[in-house]
Rosetta silent file (secondary structure, phi, psi, omega in degrees, C-alpha in Angstrom):
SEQUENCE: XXXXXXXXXXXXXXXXXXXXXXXXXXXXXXXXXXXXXXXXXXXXXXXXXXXXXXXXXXXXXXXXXXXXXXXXXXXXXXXXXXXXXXXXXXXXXXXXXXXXXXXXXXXXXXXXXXXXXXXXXXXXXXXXXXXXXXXXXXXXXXXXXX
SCORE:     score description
SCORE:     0.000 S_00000001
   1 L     0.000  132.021 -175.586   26.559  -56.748    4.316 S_00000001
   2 L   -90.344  121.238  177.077   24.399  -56.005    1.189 S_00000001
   3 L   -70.816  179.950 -156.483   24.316  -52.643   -0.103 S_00000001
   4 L  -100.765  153.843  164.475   21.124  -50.942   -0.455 S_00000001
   5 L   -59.262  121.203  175.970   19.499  -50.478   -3.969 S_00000001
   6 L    90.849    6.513 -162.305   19.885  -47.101   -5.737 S_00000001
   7 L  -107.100  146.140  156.569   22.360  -45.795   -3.697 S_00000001
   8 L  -151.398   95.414  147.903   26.034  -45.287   -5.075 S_00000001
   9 L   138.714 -145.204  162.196   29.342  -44.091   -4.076 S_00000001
  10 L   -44.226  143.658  139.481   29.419  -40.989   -1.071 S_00000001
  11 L   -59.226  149.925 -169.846   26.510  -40.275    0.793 S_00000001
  12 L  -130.570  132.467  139.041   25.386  -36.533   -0.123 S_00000001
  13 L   -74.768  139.067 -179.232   23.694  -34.280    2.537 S_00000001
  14 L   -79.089  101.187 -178.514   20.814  -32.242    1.635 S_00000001
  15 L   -70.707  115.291  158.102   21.396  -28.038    2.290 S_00000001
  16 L  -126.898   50.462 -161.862   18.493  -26.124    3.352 S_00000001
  17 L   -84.734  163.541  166.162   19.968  -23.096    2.815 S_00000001
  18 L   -71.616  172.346 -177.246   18.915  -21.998   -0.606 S_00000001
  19 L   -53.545  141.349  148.351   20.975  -22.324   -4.224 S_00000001
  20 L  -113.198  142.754  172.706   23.120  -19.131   -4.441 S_00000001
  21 L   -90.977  146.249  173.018   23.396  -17.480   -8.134 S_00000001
  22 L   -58.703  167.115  163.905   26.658  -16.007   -8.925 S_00000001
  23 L   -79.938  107.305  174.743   26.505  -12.195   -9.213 S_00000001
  24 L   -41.124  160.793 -167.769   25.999  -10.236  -12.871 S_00000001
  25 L   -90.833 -168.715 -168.368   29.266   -9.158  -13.704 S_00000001
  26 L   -61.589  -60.612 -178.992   30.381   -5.329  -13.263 S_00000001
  27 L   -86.870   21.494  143.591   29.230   -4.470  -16.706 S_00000001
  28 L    17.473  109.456  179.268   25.954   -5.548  -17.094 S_00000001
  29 L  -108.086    1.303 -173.357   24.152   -4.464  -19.770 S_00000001
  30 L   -72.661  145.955  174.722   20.577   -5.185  -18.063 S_00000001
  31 L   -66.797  170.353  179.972   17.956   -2.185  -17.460 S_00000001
  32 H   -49.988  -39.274 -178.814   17.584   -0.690  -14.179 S_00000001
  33 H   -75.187  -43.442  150.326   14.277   -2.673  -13.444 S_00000001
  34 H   -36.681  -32.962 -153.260   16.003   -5.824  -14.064 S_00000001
  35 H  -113.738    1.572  170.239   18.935   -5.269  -12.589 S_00000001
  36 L    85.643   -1.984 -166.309   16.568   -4.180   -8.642 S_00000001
  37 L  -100.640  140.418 -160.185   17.744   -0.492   -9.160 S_00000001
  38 L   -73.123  -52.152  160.058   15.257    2.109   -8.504 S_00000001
  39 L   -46.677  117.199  173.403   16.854    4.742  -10.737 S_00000001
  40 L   -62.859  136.812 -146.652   15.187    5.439  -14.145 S_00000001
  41 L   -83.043  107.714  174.777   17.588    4.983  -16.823 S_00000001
  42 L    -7.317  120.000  167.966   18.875    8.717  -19.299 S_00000001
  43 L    71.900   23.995  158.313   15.374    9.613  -21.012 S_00000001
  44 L   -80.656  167.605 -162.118   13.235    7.814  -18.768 S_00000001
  45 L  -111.433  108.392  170.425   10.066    9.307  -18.062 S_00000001
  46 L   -88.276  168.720 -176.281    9.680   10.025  -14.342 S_00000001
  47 L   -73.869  102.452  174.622    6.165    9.940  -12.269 S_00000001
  48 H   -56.638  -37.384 -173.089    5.675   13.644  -11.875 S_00000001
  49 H   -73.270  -27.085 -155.940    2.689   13.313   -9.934 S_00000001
  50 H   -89.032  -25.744  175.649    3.876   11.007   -7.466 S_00000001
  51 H   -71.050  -61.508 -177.588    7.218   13.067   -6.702 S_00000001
  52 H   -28.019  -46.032  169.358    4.609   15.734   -6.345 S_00000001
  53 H   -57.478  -41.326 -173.617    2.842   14.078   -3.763 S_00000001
  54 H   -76.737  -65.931  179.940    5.858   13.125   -1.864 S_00000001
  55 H   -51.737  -10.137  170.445    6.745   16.924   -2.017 S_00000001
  56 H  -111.310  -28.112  162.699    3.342   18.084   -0.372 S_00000001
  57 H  -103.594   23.133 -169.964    3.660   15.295    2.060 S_00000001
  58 H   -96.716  -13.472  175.410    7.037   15.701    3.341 S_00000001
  59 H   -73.916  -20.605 -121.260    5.504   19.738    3.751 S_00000001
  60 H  -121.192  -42.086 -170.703    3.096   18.264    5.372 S_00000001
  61 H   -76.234  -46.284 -159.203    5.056   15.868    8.131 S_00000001
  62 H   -72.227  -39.724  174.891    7.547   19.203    8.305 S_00000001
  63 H   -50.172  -68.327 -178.325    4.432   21.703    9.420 S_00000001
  64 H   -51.215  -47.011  156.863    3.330   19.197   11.727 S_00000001
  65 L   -85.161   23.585 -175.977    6.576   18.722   13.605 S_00000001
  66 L   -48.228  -65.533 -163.260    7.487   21.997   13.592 S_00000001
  67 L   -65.942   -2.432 -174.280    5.821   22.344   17.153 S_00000001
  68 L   -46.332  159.926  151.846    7.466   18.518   18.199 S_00000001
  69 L   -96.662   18.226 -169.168    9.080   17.976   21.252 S_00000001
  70 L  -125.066   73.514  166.909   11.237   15.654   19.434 S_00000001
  71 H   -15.456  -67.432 -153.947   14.350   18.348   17.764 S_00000001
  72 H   -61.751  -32.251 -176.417   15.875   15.377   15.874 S_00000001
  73 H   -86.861  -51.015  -79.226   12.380   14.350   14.132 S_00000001
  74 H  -140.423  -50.028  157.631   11.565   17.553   13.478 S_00000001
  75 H   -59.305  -35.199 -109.578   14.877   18.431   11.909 S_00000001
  76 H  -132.983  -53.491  168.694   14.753   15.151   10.046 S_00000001
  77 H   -65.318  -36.230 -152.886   11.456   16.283    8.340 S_00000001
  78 H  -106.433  -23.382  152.804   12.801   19.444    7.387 S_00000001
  79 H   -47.453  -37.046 -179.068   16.027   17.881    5.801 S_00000001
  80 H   -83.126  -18.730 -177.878   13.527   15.765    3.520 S_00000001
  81 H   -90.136  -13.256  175.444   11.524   18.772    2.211 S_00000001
  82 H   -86.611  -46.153 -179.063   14.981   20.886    1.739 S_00000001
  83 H   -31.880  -65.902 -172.241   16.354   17.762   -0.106 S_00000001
  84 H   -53.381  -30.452  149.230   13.234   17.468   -2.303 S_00000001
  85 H   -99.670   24.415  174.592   13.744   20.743   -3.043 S_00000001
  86 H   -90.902  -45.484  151.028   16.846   20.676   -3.926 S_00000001
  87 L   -44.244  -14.918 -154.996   15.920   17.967   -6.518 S_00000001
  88 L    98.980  -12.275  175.439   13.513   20.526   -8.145 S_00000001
  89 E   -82.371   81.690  160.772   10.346   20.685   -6.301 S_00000001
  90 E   -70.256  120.372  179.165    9.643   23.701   -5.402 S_00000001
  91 L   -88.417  -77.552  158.803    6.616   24.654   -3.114 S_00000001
  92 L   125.312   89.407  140.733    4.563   27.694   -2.853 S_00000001
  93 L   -42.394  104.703 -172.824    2.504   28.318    0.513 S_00000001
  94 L  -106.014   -0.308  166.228   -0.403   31.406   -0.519 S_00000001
  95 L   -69.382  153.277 -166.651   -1.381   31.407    2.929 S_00000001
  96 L    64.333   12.959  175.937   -2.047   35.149    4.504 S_00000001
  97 E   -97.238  149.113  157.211   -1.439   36.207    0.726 S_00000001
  98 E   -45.059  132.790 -162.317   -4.468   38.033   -1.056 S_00000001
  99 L  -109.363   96.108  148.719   -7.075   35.427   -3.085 S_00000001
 100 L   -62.712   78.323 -168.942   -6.441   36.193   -6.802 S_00000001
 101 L   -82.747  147.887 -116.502   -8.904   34.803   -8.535 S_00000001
 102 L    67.100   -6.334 -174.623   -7.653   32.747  -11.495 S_00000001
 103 L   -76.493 -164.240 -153.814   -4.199   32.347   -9.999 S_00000001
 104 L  -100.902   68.303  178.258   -2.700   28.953   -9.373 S_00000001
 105 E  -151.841  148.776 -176.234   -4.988   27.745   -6.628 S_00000001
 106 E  -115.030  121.556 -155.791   -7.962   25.732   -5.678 S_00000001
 107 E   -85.093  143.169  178.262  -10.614   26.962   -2.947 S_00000001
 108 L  -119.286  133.476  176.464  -11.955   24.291   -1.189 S_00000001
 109 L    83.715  172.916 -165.241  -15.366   24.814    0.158 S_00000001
 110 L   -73.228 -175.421 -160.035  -17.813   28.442   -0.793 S_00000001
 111 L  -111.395   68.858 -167.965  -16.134   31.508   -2.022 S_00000001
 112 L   -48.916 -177.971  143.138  -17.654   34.503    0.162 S_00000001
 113 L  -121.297  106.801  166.658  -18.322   37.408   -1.817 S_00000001
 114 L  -132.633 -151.657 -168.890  -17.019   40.176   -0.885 S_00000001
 115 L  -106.439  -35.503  169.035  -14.289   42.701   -2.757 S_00000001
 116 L  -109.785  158.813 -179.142  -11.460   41.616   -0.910 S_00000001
 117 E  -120.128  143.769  124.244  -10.404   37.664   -0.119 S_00000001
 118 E  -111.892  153.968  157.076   -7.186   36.399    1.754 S_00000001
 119 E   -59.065  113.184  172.534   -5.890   32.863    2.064 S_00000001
 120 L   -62.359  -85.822  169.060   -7.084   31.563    5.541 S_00000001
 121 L  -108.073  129.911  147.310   -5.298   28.251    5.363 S_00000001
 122 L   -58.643   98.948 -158.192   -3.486   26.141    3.119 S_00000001
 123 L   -83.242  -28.196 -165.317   -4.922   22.326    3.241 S_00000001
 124 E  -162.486  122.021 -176.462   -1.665   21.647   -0.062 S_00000001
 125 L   -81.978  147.458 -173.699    0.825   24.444   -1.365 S_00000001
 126 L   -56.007  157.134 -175.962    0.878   24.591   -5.360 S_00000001
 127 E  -130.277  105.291 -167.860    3.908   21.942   -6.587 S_00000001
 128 E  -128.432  121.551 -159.355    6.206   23.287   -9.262 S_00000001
 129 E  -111.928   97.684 -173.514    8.319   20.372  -10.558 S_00000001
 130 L    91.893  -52.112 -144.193   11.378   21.954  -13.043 S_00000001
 131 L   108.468    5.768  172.665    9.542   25.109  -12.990 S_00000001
 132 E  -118.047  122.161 -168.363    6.331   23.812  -14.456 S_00000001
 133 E   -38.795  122.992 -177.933    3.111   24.308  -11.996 S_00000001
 134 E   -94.647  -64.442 -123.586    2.365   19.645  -11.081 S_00000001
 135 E  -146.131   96.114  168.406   -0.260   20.418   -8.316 S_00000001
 136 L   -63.387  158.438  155.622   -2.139   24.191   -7.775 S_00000001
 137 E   -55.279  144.082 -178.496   -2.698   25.032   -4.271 S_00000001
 138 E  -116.101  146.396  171.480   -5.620   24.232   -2.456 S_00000001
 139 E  -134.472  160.338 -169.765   -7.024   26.913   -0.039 S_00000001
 140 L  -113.267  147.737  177.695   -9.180   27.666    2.364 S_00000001
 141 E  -146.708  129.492 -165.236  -10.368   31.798    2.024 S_00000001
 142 E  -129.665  160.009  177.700  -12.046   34.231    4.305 S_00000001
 143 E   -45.331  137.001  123.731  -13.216   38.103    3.984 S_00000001
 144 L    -7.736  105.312  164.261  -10.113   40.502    4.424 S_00000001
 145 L   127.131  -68.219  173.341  -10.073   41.553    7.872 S_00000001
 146 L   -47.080    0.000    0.000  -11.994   38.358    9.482 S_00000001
């Protein structure tokens, strides 16, 4: 029997699971983006705004399920906004507070005029990152009284 042309020695089966790469060793020296890890690296610059954001909408998920029939989601929400602020984010609600104006808030919609204002609703509580104001409050404001 004549062997076949190009062929030599063992037959080899074809895998078609993929190649695995060994694993970086313990001591790495690669940055964090390199290396898949999410954490920014001593003196990185984090996104302020975007934690900010996260921090008005995890208030925002927690308000809403206050009233849940579901305890565990509800609870669950209210773990991520004490976490977040536990991290530094502090929030500030001005609703049913007096409407200062110039303080650290933004009226959405007219202004009556009259001599006194309170905050009606909150649509997003001011965002204090560290202690320095990220995000004023946005409000909604009606006559004293109304």
């Amino acid at each position: 029997m004549a062997k076949k042309p190009g062929r030599k020695g063992k037959h080899t089966r074809r895998s078609n699971r993929p190649a695995v790469t060994p694993a970086a060793p313990a001591s790495s020296s690669r940055a964090p983006a390199e290396s898949g890890d999410a954490v920014p690296s001593a003196g990185a610059s984090i996104d302020r705004l975007g934690i900010a954001r996260a921090c008005v909408e995890a208030w925002r998920l927690e308000r809403r399920l206050r009233s849940s029939d579901d305890a565990r989601l509800s609870e669950a929400a209210k773990r991520l906004l004490e976490a977040l602020e536990s991290a530094g984010c502090r929030l500030e609600d001005p609703a049913g507070s007096p409407f200062i104006d110039g303080a650290v808030m933004e009226v959405i919609g007219d202004v009556p005029s009259a001599p006194s204002l309170r905050v009606a609703e909150t649509i997003r509580p001011a965002v204090f990152i560290a202690g320095q104001l990220e995000l004023p409050a946005q409000v909604l404001v009606t006559v004293e009284g109304n």
